[in-house]
C-alpha positions as YAML, in Angstrom:
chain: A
units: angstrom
residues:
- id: 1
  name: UNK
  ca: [-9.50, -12.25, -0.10]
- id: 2
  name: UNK
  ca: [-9.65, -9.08, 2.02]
- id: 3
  name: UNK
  ca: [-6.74, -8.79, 4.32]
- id: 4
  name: UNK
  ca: [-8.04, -8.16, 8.12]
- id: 5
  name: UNK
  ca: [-4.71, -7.77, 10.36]
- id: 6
  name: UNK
  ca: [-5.61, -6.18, 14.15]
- id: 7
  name: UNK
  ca: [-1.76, -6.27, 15.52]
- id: 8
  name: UNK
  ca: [1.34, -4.87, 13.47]
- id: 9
  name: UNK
  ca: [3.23, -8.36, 12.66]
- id: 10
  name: UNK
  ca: [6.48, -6.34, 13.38]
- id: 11
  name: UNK
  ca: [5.98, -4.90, 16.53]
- id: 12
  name: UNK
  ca: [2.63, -6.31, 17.93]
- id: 13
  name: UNK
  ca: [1.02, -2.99, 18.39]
- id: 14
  name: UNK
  ca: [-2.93, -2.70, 18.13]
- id: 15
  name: UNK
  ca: [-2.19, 0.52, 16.07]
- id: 16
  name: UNK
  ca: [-2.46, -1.50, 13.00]
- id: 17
  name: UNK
  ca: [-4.86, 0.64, 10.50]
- id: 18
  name: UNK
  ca: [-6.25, 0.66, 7.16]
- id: 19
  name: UNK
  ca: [-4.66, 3.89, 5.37]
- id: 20
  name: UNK
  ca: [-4.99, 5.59, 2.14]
- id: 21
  name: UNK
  ca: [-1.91, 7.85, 1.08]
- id: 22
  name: UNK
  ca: [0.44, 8.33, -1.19]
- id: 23
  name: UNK
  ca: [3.31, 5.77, -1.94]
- id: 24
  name: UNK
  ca: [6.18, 5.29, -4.27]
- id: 25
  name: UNK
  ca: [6.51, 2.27, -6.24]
- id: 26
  name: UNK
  ca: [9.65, 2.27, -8.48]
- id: 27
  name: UNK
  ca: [9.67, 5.89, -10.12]
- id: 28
  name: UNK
  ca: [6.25, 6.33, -10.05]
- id: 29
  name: UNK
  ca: [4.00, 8.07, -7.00]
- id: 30
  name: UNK
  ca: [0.49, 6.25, -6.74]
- id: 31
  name: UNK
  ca: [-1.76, 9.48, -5.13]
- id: 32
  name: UNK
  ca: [-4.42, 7.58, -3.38]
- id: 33
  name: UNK
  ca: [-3.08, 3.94, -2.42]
- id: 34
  name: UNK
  ca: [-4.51, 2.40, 0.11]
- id: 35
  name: UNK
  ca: [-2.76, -0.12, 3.11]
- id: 36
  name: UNK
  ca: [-2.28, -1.30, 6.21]
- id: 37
  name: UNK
  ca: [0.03, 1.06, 8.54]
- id: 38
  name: UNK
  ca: [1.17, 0.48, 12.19]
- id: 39
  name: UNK
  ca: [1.24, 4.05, 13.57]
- id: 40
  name: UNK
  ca: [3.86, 3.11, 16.39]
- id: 41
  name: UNK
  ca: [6.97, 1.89, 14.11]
- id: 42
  name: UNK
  ca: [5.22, 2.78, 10.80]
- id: 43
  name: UNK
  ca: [5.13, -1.41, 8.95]
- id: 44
  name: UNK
  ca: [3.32, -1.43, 6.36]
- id: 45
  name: UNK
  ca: [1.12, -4.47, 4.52]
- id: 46
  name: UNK
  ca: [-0.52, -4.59, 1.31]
- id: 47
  name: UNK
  ca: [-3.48, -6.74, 0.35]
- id: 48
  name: UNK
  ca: [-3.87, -8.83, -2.61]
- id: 49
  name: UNK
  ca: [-6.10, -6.48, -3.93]
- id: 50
  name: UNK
  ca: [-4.35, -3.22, -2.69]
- id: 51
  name: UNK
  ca: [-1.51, -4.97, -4.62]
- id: 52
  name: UNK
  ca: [-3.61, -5.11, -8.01]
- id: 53
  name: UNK
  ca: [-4.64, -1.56, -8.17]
- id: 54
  name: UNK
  ca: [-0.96, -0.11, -7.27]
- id: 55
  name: UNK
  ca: [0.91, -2.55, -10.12]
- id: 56
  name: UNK
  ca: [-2.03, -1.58, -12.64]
- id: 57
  name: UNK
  ca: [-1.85, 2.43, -11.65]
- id: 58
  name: UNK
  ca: [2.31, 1.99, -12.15]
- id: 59
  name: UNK
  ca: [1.77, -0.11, -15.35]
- id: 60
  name: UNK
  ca: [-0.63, 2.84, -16.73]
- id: 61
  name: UNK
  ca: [1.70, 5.24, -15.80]
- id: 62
  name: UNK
  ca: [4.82, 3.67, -17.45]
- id: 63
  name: UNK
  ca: [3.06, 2.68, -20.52]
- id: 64
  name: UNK
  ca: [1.81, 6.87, -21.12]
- id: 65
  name: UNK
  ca: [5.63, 7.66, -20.12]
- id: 66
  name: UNK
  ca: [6.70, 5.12, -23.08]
- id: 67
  name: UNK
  ca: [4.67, 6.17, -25.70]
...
C-alpha cells in the first residue's frame, strides 16, 4: 500500500513531500532512501515499502560487515 499523506501529521503544514536522501538507521547510512518530509518542522514518515528497502539495505550492509 503506497502511503499518500498531503499535511505533516505533526504540524499540519501542506509542505508534506516525498524525498529521497540520505538517512541513518542504526550505524549504517542508507545513500538514496526515500520518505516523506515536512519542510516547515522537518517530520518525517516512512512507507511500508520505503520501510522494506531501508531494513534490507541495513541487513546487506551488516551481514558484509560480519563476514
Amino acid at each position: 500500500m503506497k502511503l499518500k499523506i498531503k499535511i505533516c501529521p505533526t504540524c499540519e503544514s501542506k509542505n508534506f513531500r516525498r524525498k529521497t536522501a540520505p538517512i541513518t538507521h542504526g550505524r549504517v547510512v542508507v545513500p538514496k532512501a526515500t520518505f516523506w518530509e515536512c519542510d516547515d518542522c522537518g517530520e518525517q514518515a516512512y512507507s511500508l515499502e520505503d520501510m522494506d528497502r531501508i531494513e534490507a539495505y541495513v541487513r546487506t550492509k551488516t551481514e558484509q560487515k560480519a563476514a
